[in-house]
C-alpha positions, 0 to 999 in steps of 0.5 A, a space after each residue: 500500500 503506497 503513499 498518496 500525495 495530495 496536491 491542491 489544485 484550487 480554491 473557490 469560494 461557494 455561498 460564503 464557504 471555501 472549496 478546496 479540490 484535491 488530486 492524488 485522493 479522489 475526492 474533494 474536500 468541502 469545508 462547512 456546506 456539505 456536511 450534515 447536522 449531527 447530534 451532540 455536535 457539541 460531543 465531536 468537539 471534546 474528542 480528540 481528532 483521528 491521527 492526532 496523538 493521545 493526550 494522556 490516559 482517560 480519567 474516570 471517576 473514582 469509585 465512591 463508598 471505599 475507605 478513606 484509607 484505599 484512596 489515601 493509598 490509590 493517590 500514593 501509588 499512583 504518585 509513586 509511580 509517575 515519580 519512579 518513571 521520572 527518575 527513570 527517565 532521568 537515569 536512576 535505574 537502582 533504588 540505592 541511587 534514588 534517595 529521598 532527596 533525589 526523589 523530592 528534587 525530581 517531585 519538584 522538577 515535574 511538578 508535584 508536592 513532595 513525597 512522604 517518606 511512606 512514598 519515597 520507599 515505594 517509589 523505591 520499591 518500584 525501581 527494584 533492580 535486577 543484577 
């Protein structure tokens, strides 16, 4: 399957919209008149467009009714691992190089609060080296 270049011949001007005809893909392409209405036109805004990179993974709502204490430690783990993969990024590949210093300075660098103690052994934990 090969590569199709597209290559614009023109540009008009139809009832206030611009028409661009392209060679190379089959079809032109209209910008505004020719589409239909759609449902929830409000709904294609908010996702992103086909092609273009993800943004980050998609955010749900937390399940409601659990201990306090599963989402004091949900929101640990979670921050322990972004901080674990910065240091990673950064070239700290064994936990006895991680210090809870080095993973308070990497916190800062990214952007956020600075880990407990509680936190900084788990970030250790997450970076486990294997010889």
């Amino acid at each position: 399957m090969g590569v199709a270049a597209i290559t614009t011949t023109g540009t008009g001007t139809v009832a206030g919209t611009t028409t661009k005809t392209e060679t190379g893909t089959g079809a032109g392409v209209t910008a505004g008149a020719g589409r239909k209405a759609r449902r929830g036109a409000g709904a294609r805004a908010s996702r992103p467009e086909r092609g273009s990179a993800p943004s980050g993974p998609v955010k749900r709502p937390l399940p409601a009714g659990l201990p306090r204490e599963w989402y004091e430690s949900h929101n640990r783990r979670l921050k322990a691992m972004r901080l674990a993969i910065a240091l990673l990024d950064t070239g700290v590949y064994h936990p006895a190089n991680a210090s809870n210093r080095r993973i308070r300075t990497t916190a800062e660098r990214i952007g956020i609060r600075p880990p407990s103690d509680t936190t900084c052994r788990m970030v250790r934990s997450l970076i486990h080296y294997d010889d």
